[in-house]
C-alpha positions as CSV (number, residue, x, y, z in Angstrom):
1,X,0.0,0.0,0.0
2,X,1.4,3.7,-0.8
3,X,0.9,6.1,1.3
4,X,1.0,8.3,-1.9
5,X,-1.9,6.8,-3.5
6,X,-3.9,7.5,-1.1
7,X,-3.4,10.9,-0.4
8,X,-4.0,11.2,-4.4
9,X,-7.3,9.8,-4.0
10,X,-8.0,12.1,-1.3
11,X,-6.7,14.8,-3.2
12,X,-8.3,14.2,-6.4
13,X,-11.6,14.4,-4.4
14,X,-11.1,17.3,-2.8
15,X,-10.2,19.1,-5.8
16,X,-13.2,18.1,-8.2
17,X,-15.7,17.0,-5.3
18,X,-17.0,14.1,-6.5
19,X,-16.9,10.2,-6.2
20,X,-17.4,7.1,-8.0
21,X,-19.3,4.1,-7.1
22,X,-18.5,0.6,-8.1
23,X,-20.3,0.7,-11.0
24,X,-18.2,4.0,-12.1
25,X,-21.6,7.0,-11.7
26,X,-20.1,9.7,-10.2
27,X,-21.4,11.3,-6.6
28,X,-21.5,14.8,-5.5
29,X,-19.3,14.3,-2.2
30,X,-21.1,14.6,1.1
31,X,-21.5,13.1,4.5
32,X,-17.6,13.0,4.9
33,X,-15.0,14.6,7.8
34,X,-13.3,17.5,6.2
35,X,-9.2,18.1,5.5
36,X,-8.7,19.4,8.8
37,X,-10.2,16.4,10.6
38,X,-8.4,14.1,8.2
39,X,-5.2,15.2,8.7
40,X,-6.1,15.0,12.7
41,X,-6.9,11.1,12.2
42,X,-3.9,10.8,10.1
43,X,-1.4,12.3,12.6
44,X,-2.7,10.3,15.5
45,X,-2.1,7.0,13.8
46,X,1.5,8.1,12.4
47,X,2.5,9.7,15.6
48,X,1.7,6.8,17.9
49,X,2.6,3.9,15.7
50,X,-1.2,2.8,15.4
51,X,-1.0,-0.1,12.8
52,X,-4.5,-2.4,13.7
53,X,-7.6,0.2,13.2
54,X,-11.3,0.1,12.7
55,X,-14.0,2.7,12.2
56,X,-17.6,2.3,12.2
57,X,-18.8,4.3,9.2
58,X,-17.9,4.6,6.0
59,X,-19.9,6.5,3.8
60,X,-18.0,8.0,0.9
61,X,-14.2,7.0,2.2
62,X,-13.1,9.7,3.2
63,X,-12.0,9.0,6.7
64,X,-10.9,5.9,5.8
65,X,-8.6,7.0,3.1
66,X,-7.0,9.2,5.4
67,X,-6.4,6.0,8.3
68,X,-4.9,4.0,5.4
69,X,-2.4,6.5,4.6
70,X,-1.2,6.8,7.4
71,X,-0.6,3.0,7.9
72,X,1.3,3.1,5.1
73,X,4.4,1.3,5.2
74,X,3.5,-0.9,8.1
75,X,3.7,-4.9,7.0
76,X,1.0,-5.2,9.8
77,X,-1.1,-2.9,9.2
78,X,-5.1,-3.7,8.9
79,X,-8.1,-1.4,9.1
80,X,-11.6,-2.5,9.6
81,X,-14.9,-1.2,8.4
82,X,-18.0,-1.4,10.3
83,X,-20.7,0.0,7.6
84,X,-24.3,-2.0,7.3
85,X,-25.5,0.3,4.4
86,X,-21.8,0.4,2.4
87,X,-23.1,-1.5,-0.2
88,X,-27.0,-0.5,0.2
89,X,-26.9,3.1,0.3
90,X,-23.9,3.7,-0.4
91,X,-23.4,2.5,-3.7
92,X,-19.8,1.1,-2.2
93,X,-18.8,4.6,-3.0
94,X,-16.4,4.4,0.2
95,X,-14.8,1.0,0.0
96,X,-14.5,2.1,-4.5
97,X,-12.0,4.9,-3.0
98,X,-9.6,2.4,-1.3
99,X,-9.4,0.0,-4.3
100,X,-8.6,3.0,-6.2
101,X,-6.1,3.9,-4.2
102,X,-4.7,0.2,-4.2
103,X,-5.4,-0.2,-0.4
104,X,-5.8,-4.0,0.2
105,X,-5.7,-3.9,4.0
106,X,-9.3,-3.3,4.5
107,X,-12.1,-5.7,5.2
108,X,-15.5,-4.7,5.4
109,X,-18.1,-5.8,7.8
110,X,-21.7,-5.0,6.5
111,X,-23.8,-5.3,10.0
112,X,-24.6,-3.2,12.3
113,X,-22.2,-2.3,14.8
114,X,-24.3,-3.1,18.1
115,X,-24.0,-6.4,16.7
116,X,-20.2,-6.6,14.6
117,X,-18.3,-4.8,18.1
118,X,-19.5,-7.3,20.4
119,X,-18.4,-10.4,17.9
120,X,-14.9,-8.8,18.2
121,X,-14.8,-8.6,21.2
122,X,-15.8,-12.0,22.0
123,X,-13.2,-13.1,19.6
124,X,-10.4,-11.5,21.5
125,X,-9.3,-9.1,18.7
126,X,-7.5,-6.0,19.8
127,X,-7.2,-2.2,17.6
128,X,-4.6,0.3,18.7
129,X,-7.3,2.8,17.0
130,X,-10.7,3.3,16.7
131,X,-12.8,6.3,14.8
132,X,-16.8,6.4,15.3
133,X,-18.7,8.2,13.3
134,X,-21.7,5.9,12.5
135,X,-25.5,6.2,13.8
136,X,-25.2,9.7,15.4
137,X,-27.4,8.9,18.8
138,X,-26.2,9.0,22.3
139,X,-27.4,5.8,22.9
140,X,-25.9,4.3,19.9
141,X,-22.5,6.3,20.2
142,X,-22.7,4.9,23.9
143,X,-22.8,1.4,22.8
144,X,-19.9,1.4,20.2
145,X,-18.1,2.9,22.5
146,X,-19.1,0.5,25.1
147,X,-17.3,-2.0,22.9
148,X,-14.9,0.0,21.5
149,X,-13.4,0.1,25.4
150,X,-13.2,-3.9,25.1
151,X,-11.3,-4.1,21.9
152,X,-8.5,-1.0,22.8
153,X,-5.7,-2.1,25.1
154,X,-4.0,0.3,27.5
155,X,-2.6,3.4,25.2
156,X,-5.4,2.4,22.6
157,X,-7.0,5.6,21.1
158,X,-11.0,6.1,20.2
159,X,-11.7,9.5,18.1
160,X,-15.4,10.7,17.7
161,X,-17.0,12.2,15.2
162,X,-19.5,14.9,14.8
163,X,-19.2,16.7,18.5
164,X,-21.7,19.7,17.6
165,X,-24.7,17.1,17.8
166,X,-26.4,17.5,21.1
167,X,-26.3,14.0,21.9
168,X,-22.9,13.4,20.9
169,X,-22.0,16.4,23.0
170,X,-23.6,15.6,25.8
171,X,-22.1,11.7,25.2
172,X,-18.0,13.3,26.0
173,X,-19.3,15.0,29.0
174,X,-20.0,11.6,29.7
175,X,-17.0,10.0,28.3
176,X,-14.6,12.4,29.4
177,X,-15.6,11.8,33.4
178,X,-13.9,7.9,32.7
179,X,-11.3,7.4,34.9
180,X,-8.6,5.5,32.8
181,X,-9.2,8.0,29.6
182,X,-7.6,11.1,29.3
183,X,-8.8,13.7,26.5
184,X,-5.7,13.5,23.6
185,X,-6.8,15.9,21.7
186,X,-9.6,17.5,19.4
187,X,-10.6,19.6,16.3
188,X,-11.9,23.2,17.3
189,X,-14.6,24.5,15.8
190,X,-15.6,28.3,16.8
191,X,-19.5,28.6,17.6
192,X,-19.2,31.9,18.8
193,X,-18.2,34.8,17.0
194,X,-17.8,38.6,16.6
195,X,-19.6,40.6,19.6
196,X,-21.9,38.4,20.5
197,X,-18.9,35.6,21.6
198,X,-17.5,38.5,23.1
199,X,-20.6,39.3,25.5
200,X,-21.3,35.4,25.8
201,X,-17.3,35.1,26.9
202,X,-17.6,38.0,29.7
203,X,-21.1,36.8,31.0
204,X,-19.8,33.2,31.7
205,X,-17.0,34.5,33.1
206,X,-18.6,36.7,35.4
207,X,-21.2,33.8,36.6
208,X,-18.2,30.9,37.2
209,X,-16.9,32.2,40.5
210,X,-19.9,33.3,41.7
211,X,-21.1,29.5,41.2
212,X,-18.1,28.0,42.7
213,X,-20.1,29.7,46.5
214,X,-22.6,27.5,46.2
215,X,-22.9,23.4,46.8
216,X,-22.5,21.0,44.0
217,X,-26.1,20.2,43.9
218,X,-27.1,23.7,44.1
219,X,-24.7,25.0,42.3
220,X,-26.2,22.2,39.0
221,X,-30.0,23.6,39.9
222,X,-29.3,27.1,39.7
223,X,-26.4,27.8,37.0
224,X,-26.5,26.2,33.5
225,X,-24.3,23.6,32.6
226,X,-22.3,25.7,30.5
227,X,-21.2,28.0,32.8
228,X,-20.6,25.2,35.6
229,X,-18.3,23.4,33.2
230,X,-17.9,25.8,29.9
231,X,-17.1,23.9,26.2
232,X,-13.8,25.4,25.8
233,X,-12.4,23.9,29.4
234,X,-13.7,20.7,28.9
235,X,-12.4,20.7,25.0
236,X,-16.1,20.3,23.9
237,X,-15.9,23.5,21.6
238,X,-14.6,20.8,18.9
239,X,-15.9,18.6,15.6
240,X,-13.6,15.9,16.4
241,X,-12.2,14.5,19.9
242,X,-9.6,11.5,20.4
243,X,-9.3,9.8,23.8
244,X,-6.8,7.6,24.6
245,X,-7.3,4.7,26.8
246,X,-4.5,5.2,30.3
247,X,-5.7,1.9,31.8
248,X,-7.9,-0.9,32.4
249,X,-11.5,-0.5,33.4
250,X,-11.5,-0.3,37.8
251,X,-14.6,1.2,38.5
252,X,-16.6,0.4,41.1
253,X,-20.0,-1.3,40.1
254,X,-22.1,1.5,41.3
255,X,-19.7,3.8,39.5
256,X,-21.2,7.4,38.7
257,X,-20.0,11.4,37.8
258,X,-22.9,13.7,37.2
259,X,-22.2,15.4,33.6
């Protein structure tokens, strides 16, 4: 696999925006992660030597030409697809991108991923990396993450997609409260701009100490979330977060953080 060829492809799409499917039509290009977040995938995997990935989602390739190029060179490298509508609704416009890229790494799974993660699991397989970006519910982010914990060994790495969806938002308050994950690192996005931000900035910070006099509980009850525990601290104010797993799971059964 070359590394070259696949940042081509990527390349080539950018520039003309549009896809093929396997039957050669060619697609507007939609429902993909951007350059930006790309390149964010990309320098994860290079930087920490990730060489056994999976993502659930496919769609148009995009992310997943950006994960194979950066295992390129890597005699062990494999990347797994979790994508249950690849071929159905998708035309196999994404897996079309990685055979034209010459990527021969991949297999695809075409089932859903509540059912495909826990099979891997079971079967002892192990990723150093993992991308979700499939059905974009809290519950359903929840589970693949659920068993996205079970196949990542200590140092293993889980970026999610799409953070500016409530629920998927409101999932990494969540997620970020585990204790043997530590936030990595994420794509900013800026919500808030011009005067307005500027107001919204000074008025949250004129609320967060006077919060801080109040109990916990109280202190949830009164003030809003977002002042209690702003975006931009907790690296929420993002498109694209990475976790990476510092140890095994030692909660306690009854385990629980408010978020």
């Amino acid at each position: 696999m070359n590394e070259n060829n696949c940042l081509g492809q990527i390349e080539k799409i950018f520039q003309t925006g549009e896809v093929s499917d396997n039957e050669g039509k060619m697609h507007q290009l939609g429902s993909n992660i951007d350059r930006k977040e790309g390149e964010f995938l990309f320098d994860i995997i290079q930087r920490h030597g990730c060489s056994k990935t999976l993502e659930v989602g496919c769609a148009m390739g995009i992310s997943s030409l950006f994960i194979c190029a950066a295992l390129q060179g890597n005699a062990f490298a494999s990347h797994t697809i979790i994508d249950p509508m690849q071929t159905s609704d998708w035309s196999s416009i994404g897996v079309t991108q990685l055979d034209e890229a010459g990527v021969t790494c991949y297999r695809l799974v075409e089932e859903p991923s509540e059912y495909a993660l826990p099979r891997l699991a079971e079967k002892g397989e192990k990723f150093d990396f993992c991308f979700i970006d499939g059905w974009h519910t809290f519950d359903h982010t929840l589970i693949d993450f659920f068993y996205i914990d079970r196949l990542l060994d200590t140092g293993g790495i889980v970026a999610i997609d799409d953070i500016t969806f409530p629920g998927i938002r409101k999932l990494m308050r969540y997620l970020l409260n585990y204790p043997n994950y530590r936030l990595l690192g994420n794509v900013e996005c800026d919500s808030r701009r011009g005067v307005i931000g500027h107001l919204y900035d000074g008025i949250v910070g004129a609320f967060r100490p006077l919060s801080k006099l109040f109990p916990v509980k109280m202190r949830y009850r009164i003030f809003s979330d977002n002042i209690i525990r702003p975006e931009k601290t907790l690296g929420l104010n993002a498109s694209m977060i990475a976790l990476q797993k510092t140890g095994p799971d030692a909660r306690r059964w009854d385990w629980y953080v408010d978020f």
